[in-house]
C-alpha positions in Angstrom: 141.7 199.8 97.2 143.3 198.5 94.0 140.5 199.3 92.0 140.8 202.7 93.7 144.5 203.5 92.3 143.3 201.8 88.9 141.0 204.8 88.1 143.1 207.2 89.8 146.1 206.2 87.6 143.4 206.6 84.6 142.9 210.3 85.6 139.6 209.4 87.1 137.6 210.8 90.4 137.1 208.5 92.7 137.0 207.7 96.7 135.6 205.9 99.2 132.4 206.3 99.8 130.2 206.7 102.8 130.0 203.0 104.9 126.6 202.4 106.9 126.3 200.6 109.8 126.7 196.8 109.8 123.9 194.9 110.8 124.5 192.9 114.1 121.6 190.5 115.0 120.7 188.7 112.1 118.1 186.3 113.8 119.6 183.2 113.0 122.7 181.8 111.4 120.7 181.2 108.0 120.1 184.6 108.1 123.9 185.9 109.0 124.7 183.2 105.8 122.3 184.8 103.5 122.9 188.3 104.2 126.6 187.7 103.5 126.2 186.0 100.2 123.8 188.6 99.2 126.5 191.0 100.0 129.3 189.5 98.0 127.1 189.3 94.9 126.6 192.7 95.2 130.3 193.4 95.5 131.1 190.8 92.1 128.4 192.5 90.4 130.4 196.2 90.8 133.6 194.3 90.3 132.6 192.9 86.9 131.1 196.1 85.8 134.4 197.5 86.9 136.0 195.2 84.2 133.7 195.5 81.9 133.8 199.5 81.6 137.9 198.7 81.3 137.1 196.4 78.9 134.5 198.6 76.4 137.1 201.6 76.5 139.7 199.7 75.6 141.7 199.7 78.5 143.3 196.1 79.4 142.2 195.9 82.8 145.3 194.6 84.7 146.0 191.1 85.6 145.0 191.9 89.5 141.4 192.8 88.2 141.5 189.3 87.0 142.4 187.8 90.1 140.3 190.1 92.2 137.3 188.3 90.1 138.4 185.2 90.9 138.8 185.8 94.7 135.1 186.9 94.6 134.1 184.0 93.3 136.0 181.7 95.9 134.9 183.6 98.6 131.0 183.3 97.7 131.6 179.7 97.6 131.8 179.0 101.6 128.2 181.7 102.1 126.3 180.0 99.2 126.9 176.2 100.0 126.2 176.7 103.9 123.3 178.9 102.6 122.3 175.9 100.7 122.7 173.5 103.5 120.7 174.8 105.4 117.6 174.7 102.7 118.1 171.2 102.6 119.2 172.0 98.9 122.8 170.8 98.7 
């Protein structure tokens, strides 16, 4: 939701969007793992272009963009390295 009030403050549109239905059998742990990773690099990939957009016009993005980032990072730590594990890649 921050990132919400960031672009509303900045006189831009913006909203939730429309949330689909979360999957609920995933076959197998690995695949529960996988699925969530994928996820969160989908969410740091519209974070970062978040921040980069900031960044191109000009606008400092605020220090809690910065630690959103870095929060997305941590948190894709735990899905990749069981993801990994479970490979036999560690």
């Amino acid at each position: 939701m921050k990132f919400y009030g960031y672009l509303v403050d900045r006189g831009r549109k913006s909203g939730p969007q429309g949330v689909d239905t979360p999957t609920l059998d995933f076959g197998s742990v690995q695949n529960a793992f996988q699925q969530t990773l994928e996820h969160e690099q989908i969410v740091t990939s519209r974070i970062n272009k978040i921040y980069r957009m900031a960044v191109a016009e000009k606008d400092s993005p605020p220090r809690d963009a910065q630690l959103v980032c870095q929060e997305q990072l941590r948190k894709r730590r735990p899905q990749r390295d069981c993801s990994s594990s479970q490979d036999g890649r560690q």
